[in-house]
N, C-alpha and C positions, 0 to 999 in steps of 0.2 A: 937584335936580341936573340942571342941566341938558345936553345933549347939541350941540355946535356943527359936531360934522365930519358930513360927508356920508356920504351912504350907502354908498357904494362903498369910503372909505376902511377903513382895518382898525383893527380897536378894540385899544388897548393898554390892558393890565390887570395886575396883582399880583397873585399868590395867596397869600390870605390865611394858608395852612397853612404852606409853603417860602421864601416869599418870590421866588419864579420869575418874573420880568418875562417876559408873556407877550403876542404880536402876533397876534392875531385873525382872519381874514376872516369880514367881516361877510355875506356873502353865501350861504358855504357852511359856512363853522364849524372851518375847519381852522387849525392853527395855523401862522405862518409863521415866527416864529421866536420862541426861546423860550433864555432868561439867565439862569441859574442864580446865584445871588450863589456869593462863593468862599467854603470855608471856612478859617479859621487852622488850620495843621498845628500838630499837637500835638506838646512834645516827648518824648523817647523816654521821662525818666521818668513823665511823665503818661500815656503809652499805656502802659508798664508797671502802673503804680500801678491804674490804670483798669481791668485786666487781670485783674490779682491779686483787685479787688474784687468782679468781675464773678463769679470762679468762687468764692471764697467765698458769694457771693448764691446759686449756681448748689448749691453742697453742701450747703446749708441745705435750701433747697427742697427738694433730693433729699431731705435725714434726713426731712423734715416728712411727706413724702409715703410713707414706708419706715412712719414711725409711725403714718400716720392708716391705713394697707392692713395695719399688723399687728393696730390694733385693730380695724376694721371685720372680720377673720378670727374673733376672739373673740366679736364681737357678732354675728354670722351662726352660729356654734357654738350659741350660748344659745339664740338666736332657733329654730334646729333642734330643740336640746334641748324645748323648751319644749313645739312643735308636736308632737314625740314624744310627751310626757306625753299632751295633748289628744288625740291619734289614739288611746290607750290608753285611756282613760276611756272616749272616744266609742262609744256601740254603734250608730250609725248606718254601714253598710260602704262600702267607700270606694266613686265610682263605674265602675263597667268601662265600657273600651272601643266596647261593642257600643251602651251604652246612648244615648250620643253624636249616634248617629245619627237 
């Protein structure tokens, strides 16, 4: 690829992510102007529909997340239980504060 404008002039480029036609200065890095493509407005029922879809996605997530914190609560109970038994077995005493030090 090669390069034919001079130094001075300002490099025009596309961004690959938006599509932003963007004007360069080659010298210090700022940009001097910058073209957003337009977008097609949507009509009303497709920002509705699109809407409605959105917060279904949105209540879903929420249950998913309701269920996976009521079961992670039961699995933390066991998990408690458990180290109860353990601590009760154990005749080694737990260790204090002081010893720490």
């Amino acid at each position: 690829m090669s390069d034919t404008s001079t130094p001075n002039e300002p490099l025009e480029m596309k961004c690959p992510c938006c599509s932003t036609k963007l004007v360069v200065d080659r010298i210090n890095g700022d940009i001097l102007h910058e073209e957003r493509p337009k977008k097609v407005a949507a009509s009303w029922d497709q920002a509705l529909s699109a809407g409605e879809a959105k917060q279904v996605a949105a209540e879903a997530m929420f249950k998913e997340g309701m269920d996976r914190e009521n079961r992670a609560d039961d699995i933390l109970e066991k998990k408690f239980k458990e180290a109860l038994k353990r601590a009760d077995k154990s005749d080694i005493p737990p260790p204090r504060i002081f010893d720490l030090d």
